[in-house]
C-alpha positions in Angstrom: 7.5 -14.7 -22.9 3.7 -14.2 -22.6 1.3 -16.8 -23.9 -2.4 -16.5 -24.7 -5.9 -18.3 -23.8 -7.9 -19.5 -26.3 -11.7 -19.8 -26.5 -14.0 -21.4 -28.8 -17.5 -23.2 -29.1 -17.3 -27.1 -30.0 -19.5 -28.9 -32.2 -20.6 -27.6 -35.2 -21.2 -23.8 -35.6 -23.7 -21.9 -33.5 -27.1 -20.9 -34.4 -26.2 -17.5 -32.4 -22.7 -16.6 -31.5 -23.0 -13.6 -29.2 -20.2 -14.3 -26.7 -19.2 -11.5 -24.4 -16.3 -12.2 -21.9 -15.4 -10.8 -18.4 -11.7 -11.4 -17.4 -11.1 -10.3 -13.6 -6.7 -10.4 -13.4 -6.0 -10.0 -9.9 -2.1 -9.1 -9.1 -2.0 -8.3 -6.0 1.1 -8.5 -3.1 -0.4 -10.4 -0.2 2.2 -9.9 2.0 1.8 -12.9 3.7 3.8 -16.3 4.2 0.4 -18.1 2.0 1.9 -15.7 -1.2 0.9 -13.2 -3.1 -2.8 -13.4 -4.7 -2.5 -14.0 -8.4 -6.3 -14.7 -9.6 -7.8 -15.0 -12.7 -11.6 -14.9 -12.7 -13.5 -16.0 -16.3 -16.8 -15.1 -17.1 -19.1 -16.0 -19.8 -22.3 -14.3 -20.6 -24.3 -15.9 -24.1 -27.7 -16.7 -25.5 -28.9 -20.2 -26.6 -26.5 -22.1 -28.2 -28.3 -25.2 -29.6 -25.7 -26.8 -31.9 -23.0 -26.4 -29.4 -21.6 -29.2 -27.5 -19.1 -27.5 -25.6 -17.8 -23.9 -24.8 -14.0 -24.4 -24.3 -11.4 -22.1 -22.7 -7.3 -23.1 -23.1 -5.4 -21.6 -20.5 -1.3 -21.9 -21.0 -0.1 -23.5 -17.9 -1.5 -26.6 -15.6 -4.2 -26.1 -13.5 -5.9 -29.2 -11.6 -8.9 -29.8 -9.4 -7.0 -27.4 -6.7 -6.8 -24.3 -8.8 -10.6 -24.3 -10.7 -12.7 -22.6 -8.0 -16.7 -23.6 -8.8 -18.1 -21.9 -6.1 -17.3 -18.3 -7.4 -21.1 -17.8 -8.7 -22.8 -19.2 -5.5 -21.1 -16.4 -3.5 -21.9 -13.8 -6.3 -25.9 -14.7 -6.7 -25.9 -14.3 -2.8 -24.8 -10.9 -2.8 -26.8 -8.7 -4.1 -24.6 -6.0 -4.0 -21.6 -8.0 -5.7 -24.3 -8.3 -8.8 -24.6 -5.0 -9.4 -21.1 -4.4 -8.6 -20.2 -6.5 -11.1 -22.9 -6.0 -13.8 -23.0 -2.1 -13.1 -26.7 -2.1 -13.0 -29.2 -2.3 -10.5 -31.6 -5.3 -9.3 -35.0 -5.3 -10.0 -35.7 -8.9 -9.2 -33.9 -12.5 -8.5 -35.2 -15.2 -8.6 -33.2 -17.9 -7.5 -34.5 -22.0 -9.4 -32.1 -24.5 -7.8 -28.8 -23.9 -9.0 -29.7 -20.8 -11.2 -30.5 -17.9 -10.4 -32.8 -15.5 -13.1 -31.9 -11.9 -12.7 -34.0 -8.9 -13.9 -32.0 -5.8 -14.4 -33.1 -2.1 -14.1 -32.7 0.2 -17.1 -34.0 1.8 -20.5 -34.4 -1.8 -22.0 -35.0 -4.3 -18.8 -33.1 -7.4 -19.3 -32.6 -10.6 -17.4 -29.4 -12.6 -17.1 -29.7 -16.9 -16.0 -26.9 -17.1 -13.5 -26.1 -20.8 -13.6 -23.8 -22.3 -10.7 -23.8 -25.9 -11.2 -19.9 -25.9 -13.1 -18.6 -28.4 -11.3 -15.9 -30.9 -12.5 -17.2 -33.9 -13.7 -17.4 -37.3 -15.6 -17.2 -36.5 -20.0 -20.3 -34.8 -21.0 -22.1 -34.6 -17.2 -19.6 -32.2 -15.6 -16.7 -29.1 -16.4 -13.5 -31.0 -17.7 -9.7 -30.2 -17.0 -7.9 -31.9 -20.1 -4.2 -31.5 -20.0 -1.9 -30.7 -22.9 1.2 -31.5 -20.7 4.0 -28.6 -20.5 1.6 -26.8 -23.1 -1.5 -25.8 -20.8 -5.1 -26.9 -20.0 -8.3 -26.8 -21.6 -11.6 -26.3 -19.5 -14.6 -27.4 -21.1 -18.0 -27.0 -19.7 -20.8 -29.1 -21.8 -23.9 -26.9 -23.2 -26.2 -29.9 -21.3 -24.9 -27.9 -17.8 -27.1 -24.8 -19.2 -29.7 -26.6 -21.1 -33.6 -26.5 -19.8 -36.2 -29.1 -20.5 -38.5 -26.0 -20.8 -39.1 -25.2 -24.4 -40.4 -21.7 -24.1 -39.3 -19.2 -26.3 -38.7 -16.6 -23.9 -35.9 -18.8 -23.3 -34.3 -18.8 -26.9 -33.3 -15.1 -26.4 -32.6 -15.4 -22.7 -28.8 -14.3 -21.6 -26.8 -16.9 -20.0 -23.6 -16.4 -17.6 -21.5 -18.6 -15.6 -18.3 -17.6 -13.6 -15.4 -19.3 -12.2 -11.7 -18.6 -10.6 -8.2 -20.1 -11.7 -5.7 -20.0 -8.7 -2.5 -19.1 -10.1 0.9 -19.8 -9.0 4.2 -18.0 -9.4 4.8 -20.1 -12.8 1.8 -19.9 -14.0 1.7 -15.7 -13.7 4.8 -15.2 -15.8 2.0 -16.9 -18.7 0.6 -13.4 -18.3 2.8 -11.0 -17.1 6.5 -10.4 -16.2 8.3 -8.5 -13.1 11.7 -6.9 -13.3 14.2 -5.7 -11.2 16.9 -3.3 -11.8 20.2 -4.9 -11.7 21.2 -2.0 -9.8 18.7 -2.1 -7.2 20.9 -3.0 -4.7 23.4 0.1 -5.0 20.4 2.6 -4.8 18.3 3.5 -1.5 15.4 2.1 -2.3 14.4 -1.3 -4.5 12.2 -0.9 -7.4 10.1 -3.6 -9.3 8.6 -3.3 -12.8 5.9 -5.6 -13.5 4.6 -6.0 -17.6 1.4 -7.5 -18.0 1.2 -9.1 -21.8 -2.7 -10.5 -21.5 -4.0 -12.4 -24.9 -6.5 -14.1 -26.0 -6.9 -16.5 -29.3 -3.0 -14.9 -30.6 -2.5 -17.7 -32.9 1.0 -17.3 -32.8 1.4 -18.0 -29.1 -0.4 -20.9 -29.4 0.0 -24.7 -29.3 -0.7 -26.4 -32.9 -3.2 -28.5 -31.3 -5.4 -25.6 -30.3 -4.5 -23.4 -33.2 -6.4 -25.7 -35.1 -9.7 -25.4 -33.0 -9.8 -21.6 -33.6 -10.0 -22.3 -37.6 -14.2 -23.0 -37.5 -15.2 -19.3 -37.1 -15.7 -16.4 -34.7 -17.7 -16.1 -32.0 -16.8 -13.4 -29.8 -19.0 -10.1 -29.7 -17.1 -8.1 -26.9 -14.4 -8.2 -24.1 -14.1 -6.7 -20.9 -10.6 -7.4 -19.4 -10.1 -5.8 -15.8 -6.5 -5.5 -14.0 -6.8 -4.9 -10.1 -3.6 -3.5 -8.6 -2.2 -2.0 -5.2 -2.3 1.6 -5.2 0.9 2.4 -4.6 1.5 0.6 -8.0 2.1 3.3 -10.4 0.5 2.7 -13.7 3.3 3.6 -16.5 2.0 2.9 -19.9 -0.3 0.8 -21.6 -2.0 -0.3 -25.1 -4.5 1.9 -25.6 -6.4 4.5 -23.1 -8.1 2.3 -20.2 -12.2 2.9 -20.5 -12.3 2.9 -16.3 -9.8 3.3 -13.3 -11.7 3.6 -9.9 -11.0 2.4 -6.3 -12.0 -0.7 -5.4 -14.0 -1.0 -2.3 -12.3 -3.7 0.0 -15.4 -3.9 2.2 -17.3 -5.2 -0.4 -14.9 -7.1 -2.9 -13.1 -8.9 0.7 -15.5 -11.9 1.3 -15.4 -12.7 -2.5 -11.7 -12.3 -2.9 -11.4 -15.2 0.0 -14.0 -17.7 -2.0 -11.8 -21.1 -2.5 -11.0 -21.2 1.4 -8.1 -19.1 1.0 -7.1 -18.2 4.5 -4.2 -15.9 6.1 -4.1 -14.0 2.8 -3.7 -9.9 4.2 -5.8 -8.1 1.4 -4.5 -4.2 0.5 -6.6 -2.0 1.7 -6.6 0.0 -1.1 -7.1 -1.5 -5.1 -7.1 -0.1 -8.0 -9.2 -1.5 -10.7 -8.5 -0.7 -14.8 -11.1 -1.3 -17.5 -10.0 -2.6 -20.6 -13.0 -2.9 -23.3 -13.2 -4.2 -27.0 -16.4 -4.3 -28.5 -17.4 -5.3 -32.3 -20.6 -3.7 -31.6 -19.7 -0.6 -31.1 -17.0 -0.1 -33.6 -18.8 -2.3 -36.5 -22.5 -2.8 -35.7 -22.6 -5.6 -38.0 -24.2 -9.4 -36.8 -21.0 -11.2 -38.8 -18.4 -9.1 -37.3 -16.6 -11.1 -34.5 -13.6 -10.2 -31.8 -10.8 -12.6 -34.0 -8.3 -11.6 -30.8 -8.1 -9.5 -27.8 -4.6 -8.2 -26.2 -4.1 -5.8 -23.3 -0.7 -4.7 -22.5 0.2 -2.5 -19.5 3.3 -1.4 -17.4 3.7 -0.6 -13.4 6.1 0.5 -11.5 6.5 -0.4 -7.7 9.0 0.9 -4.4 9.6 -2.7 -2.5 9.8 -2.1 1.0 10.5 -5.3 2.7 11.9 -6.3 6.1 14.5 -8.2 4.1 15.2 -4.8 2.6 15.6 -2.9 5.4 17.6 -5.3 7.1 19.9 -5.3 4.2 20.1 -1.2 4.0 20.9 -1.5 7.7 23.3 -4.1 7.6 25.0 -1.9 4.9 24.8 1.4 7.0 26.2 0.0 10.5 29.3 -2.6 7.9 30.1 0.9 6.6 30.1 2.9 9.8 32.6 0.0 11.3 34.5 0.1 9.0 34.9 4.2 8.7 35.9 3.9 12.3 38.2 1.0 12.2 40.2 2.8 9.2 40.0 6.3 10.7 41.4 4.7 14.1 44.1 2.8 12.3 44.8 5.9 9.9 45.2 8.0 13.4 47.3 5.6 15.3 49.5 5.4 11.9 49.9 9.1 11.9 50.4 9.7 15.5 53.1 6.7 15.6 55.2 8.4 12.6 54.8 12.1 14.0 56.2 10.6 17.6 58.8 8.6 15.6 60.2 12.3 14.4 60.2 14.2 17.4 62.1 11.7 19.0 66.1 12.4 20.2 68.2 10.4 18.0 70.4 7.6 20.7 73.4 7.9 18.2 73.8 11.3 18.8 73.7 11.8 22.8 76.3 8.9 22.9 78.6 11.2 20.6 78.1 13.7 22.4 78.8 12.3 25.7 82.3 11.1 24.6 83.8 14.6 23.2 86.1 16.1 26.7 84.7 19.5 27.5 86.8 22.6 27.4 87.8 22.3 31.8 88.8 18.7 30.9 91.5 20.4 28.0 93.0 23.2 29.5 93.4 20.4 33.0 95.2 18.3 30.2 
């Protein structure tokens, strides 16, 4: 069953809740002995937040120091075609200031976004912390001092803020998120198919633990969602939820070196993705300051032909067990056949002794 993440601000409500979040789910077969590449990559984008302690983000299975990639913003500000890539806009200026980076967008109304990198993991209160909830998941929580300037300037008040980080997923933690099927029988037809279900959800109450439940009962604070799904393309989409906003290829040239951030070697990247664009927005459907995301879902459906070497060994295997036996029964059906037909033609002994002992008609008239 499919659980959900969570996200909410601690400590006290916000002055300004204008929360907008980026969620990168990368299912991809790796085809490689390292496994397949399951990523999820979080971004937050949000003004000044100055009654905030914390911004916090529940994720429902373990993750430790291993899985929480850091570095995912470093490689970003140092491309600057992966910002606009991933911002869809163009670069006017960057500025880079230690670990953050200020970046000035091109458009109608010029805007600049404060990358900040430094989301490491760290003591209470000085760094990110991973706080376990046992079988029930992990909370992330990255303090509001990370973001926090001594410079008082009001430009600074209104100024957009955005961090980004990656969550290394294993085969466990996926089927959180999404589920892949089988027929049962695959193994009768000429080819093996796989149906994979992605259930993505975030702040669904009911799926839940109590313990976060209750965190989610101070208020909204999310403005808009952007939830992206990155496939092969031989992965044929089926169905989903609601229209996708966006499907386009993704350009492996450009998305390879950041796909391999968190020294992830021997992976074999497709060479071809598809990415789909998922969007919910309070803005555009209710313009109104108060109105707030209270949960996001995105539910889609692919279908896949799984081609491995296990497979074809199996498929020939089946072929050449088949073919011996056809020729072992045909043989044994022929030698059968050709016994029993041999069998009848043959004199019967009884008779030529019979024969043998009646006297001829010389032998009676000599008598």
């Amino acid at each position: 069953m499919a659980k959900s993440l969570a996200f909410w601000l601690e400590g006290g409500k916000p002055n300004v809740a204008d929360i907008e979040l980026h969620f990168n789910y990368w299912s991809l077969n790796s085809s490689s002995s390292k496994g397949n590449l399951d990523y999820l990559d979080i971004g937050v984008k949000f003004s000044c937040l100055r009654e905030v302690a914390s911004i916090n983000i529940f994720f429902p299975f373990k993750i430790d120091a291993s899985k929480y990639v850091s570095s995912l913003g470093r490689a970003v500000c140092q491309s600057d075609t992966l910002i606009a890539a991933i911002f869809n806009t163009n670069i006017r200026e960057k500025k880079p200031n230690g670990e953050r980076t200020d970046i000035t967008f091109m458009g109608e109304h010029e805007s600049t976004l404060r990358f900040h990198c430094q989301i490491e993991q760290g003591t209470p209160g000085d760094g990110v912390g991973i706080n376990s909830h046992g079988d029930s998941g992990t909370t992330i929580s990255f303090p509001m001092g990370l973001f926090r300037t001594n410079n008082s300037d009001t430009k600074e008040v209104g100024l957009k803020n955005y961090f980004r980080f990656r969550i290394k997923m294993s085969g466990d933690d996926k089927k959180m998120l999404s589920q892949v099927y089988k027929s049962k029988d695959s193994k009768l037809l000429s080819r093996l198919e796989s149906t994979e279900i992605v259930d993505f959800r975030v702040n669904e109450i009911r799926n839940l633990p109590p313990q976060i439940r209750s965190k989610l009962e101070v208020g909204g604070c999310i403005k808009c969602v952007h939830f992206f799904l990155i496939r092969e393309t031989d992965s044929e989409h089926k169905l989903s939820h609601t229209k996708f906003k966006r499907c386009r290829v993704l350009e492996k040239d450009l998305w390879d070196a950041y796909l391999r951030v968190g020294n992830i070697q021997g992976l074999n990247i497709p060479d071809q993705m598809l990415i789909y664009h998922w969007k919910e927005s309070k803005e555009e459907n209710k313009p109104n300051e108060n109105a707030y995301i209270e949960n996001f879902s995105a539910f889609a459906k692919f279908s896949k032909t799984v081609v491995t070497s296990s497979t074809i060994f199996y498929f020939a295997s089946t072929v050449i067990f088949l073919g011996l036996m056809s020729g072992f029964f045909s043989g044994l059906g022929a030698s059968y056949t050709y016994s029993w037909l041999t069998a009848s033609a043959k004199p019967n002994p009884s008779s030529e002794v019979i024969c043998k002992g009646e006297p001829t008609a010389d032998e009676i008239k000599g008598n």
